[in-house]
C-alpha positions in Angstrom: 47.9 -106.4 130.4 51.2 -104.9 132.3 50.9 -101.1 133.5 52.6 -99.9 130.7 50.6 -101.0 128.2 48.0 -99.1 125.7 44.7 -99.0 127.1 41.7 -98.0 124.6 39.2 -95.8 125.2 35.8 -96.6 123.5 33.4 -93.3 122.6 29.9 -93.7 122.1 29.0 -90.2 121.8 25.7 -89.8 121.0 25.2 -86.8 122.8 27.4 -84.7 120.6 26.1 -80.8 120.8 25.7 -79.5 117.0 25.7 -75.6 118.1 25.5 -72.2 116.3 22.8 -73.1 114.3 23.4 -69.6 111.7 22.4 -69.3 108.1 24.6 -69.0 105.5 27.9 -69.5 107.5 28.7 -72.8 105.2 27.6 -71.6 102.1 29.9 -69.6 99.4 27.2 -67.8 98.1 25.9 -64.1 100.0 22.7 -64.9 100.9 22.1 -61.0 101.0 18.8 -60.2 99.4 18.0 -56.7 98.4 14.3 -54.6 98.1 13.6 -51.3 96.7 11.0 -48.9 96.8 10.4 -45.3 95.8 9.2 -42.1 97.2 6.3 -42.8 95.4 5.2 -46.1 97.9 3.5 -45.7 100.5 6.0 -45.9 102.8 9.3 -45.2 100.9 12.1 -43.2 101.1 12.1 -39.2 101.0 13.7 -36.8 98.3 16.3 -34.6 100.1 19.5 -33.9 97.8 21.7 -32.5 99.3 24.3 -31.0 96.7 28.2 -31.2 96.8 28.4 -28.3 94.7 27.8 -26.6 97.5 30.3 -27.9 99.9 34.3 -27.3 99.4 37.0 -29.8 98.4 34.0 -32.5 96.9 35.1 -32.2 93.0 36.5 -35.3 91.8 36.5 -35.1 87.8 35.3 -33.5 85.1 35.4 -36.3 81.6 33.5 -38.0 79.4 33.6 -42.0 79.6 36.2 -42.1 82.3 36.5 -43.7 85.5 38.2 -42.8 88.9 39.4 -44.5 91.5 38.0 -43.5 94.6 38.5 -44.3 98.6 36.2 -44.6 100.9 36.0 -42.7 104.4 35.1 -44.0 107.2 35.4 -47.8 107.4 33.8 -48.9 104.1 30.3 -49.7 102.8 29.2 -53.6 103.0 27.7 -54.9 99.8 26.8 -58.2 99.2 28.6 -59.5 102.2 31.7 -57.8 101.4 33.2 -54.5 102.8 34.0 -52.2 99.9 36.4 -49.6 100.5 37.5 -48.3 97.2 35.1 -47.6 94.0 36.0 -47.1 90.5 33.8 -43.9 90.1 32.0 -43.8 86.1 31.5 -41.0 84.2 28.5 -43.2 82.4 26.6 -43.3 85.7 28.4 -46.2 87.8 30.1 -47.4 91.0 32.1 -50.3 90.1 33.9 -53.3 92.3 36.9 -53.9 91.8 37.7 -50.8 92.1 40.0 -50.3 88.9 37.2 -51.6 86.6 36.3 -49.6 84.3 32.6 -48.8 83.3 31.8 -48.5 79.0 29.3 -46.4 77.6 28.0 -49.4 76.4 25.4 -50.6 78.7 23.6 -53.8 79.3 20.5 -55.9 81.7 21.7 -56.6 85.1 21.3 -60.7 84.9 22.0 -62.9 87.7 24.6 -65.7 86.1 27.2 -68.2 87.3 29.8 -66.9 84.6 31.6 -64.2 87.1 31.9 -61.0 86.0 32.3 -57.7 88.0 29.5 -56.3 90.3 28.5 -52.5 91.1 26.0 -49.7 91.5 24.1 -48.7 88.5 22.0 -45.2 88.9 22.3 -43.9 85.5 24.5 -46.5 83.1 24.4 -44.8 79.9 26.8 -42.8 77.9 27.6 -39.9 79.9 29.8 -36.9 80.1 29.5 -35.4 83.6 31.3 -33.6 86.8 32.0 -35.8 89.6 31.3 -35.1 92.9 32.4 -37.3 96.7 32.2 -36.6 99.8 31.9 -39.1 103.4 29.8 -37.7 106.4 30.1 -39.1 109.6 26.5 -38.4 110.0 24.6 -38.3 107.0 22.5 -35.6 106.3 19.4 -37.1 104.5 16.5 -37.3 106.2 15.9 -40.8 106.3 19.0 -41.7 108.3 19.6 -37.8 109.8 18.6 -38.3 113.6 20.2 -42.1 113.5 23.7 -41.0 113.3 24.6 -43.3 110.6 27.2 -42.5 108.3 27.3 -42.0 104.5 29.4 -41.5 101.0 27.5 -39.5 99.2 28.7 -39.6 95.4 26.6 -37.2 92.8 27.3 -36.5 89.2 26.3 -33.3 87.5 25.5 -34.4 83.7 26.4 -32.5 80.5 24.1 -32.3 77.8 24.7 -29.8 75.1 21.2 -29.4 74.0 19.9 -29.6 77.5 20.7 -27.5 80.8 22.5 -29.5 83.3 21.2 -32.2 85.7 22.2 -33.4 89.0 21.7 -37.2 90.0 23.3 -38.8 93.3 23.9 -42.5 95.0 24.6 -42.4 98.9 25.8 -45.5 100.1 24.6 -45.6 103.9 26.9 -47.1 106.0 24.2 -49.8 107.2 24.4 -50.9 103.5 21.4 -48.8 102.3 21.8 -47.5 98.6 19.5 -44.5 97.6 19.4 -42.9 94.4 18.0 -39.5 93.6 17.5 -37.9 90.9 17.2 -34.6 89.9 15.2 -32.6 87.2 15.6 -32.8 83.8 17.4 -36.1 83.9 18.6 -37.1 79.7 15.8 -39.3 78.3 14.5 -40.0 81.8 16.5 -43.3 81.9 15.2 -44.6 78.2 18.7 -45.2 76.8 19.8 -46.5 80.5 20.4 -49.3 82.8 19.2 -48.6 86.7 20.2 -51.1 89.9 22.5 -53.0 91.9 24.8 -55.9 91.1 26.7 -58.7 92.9 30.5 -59.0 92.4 30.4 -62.2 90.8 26.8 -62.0 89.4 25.0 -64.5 91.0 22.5 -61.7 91.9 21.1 -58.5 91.2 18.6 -56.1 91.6 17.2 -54.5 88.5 14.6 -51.2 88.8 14.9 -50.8 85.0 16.4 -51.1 81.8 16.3 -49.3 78.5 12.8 -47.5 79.7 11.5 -44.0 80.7 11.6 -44.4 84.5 13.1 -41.5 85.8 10.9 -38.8 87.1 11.8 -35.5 89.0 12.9 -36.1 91.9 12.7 -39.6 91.7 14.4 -41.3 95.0 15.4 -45.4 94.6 16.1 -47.0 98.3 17.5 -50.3 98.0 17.5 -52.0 101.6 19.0 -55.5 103.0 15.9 -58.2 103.2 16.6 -59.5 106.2 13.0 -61.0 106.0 13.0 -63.0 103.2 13.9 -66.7 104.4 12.7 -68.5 106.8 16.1 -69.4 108.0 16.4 -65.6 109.6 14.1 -67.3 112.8 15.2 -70.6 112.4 13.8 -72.4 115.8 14.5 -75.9 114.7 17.0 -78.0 116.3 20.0 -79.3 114.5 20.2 -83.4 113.8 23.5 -85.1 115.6 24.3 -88.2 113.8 27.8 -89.7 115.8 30.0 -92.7 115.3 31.5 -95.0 117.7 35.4 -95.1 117.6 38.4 -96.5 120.2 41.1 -94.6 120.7 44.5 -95.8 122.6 45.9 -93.5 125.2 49.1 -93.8 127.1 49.0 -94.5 130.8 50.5 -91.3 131.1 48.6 -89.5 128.7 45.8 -87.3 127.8 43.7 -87.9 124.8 41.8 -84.7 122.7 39.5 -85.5 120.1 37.8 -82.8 117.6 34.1 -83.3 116.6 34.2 -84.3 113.2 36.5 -86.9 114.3 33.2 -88.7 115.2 30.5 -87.2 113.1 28.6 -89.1 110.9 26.3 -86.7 109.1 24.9 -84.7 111.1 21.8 -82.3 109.4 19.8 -79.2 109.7 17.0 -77.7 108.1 19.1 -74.7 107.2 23.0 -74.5 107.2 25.1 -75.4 110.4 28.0 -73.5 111.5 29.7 -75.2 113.9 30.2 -78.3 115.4 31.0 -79.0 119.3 31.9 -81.9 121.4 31.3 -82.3 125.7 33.4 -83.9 126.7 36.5 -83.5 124.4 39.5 -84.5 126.5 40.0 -87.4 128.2 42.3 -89.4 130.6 43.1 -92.8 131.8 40.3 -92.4 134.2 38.0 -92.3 130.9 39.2 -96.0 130.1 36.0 -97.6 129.1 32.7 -96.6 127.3 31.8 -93.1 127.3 28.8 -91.8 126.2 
């Protein structure tokens, strides 16, 4: 074979390094799993309203079955693996996404289906006429995230009832992705005619604390948290499976060759999901001419 000939390069590359073993990364559905609990577990979260009336510049609205489009501060809230930066704020007692959806007075069970539909925060959704109220803090006042310097939108309606004095209700959207509700007293029907939780954009899950029952106490708090302990995936200690294939390749005598893992990968496994795929060496030379391994 003259100098200037082809020369192959034959890979047996066994060794190939699987790395970044990370749930989730290859999936298309969040894998975000949310909790709640009350102030009235053991170890939930604590009452402490702290009213917009009271501050200046927090009004938003004043309607009945309307909805408002409103921005964020700070950098957004993550929900469901998504950063949210604008809300459609509800009259009826909602926080919708998108954020120019607009939320009836016709409510209905949060149920986790395939058929897409749109996601959002549910702390009152009922047939409402009510004041609206926003404000951001850099450093949220409530108690449970006070001394942590975490941030917060804090959005509270003030409800209407013509038979009834006035009642005050809130959802503050940590910006650690925390949702709290809190309620004040007197709340209409004490949630009987309403529809209380979280949703997922495209409904393939949701969190449901109740629907269409009395549920709502006085000063009832709702903390809905990230799992982050809920598969076993989160301390996943087992090694990834590299399954190669042997290919040649033909390189110049003057060339370089680069070849990208899945070139060579032939099915490579893992108990959970695997996020990335690596190859030692990748690059190779006329001094590579022969089997490699």
């Amino acid at each position: 074979m003259g100098s200037n000939s082809s020369k192959a390069i034959i890979l047996n590359l066994a060794t190939m390094a699987v790395a970044n073993n990370i749930r989730g990364s290859t999936t298309s559905k969040c894998d975000w799993e949310y909790k709640f609990s009350t102030n009235d577990d053991p170890h939930g979260p604590s009452y402490d309203f702290e009213d917009l009336t009271t501050h200046s510049d927090t009004k938003v609205g004043y309607c009945n079955d309307c909805n408002i489009q409103v921005e964020l501060g700070g950098l957004g809230f993550p929900f469901y693996c998504q950063n949210q930066t604008h809300f459609s704020f509800g009259s009826n007692g909602g926080l919708r996404t998108p954020s120019d959806t607009y939320l009836t007075m016709q409510n209905s069970e949060l149920i986790t289906n395939d058929i897409g539909s749109d996601g959002g925060i549910f702390i009152l959704w009922q047939d409402n006429r009510a004041t609206m109220y926003y404000k951001h803090f850099d450093s949220c006042p409530h108690i449970l995230y006070k001394y942590d310097n975490i941030g917060c939108d804090i959005f509270q309606w003030t409800l209407h009832i013509s038979y009834k004095s006035d009642s005050k209700i809130q959802a503050i959207l940590f910006e650690n992705g925390s949702i709290l509700f809190q309620y004040g007293r007197g709340v209409h029907y004490g949630g009987r005619s309403a529809t209380i939780g979280i949703q997922e954009y495209d409904q393939l899950s949701s969190v449901q604390y109740s629907f269409k029952r009395y549920s709502v106490t006085d000063e009832l708090a709702i903390l809905f948290e990230i799992d982050h302990g809920t598969s076993p995936c989160d301390s996943d200690n087992e090694a990834p499976v590299a399954r190669c294939q042997n290919k040649a390749y033909t390189i110049n005598p003057t060339g370089t060759l680069s070849i990208a893992a899945s070139d060579i990968d032939h099915g490579s496994t893992d108990n959970c999901d695997i996020a990335s795929f690596g190859i030692v060496p990748n690059t190779f030379t006329r001094d590579d001419i022969g089997d490699n391994e």
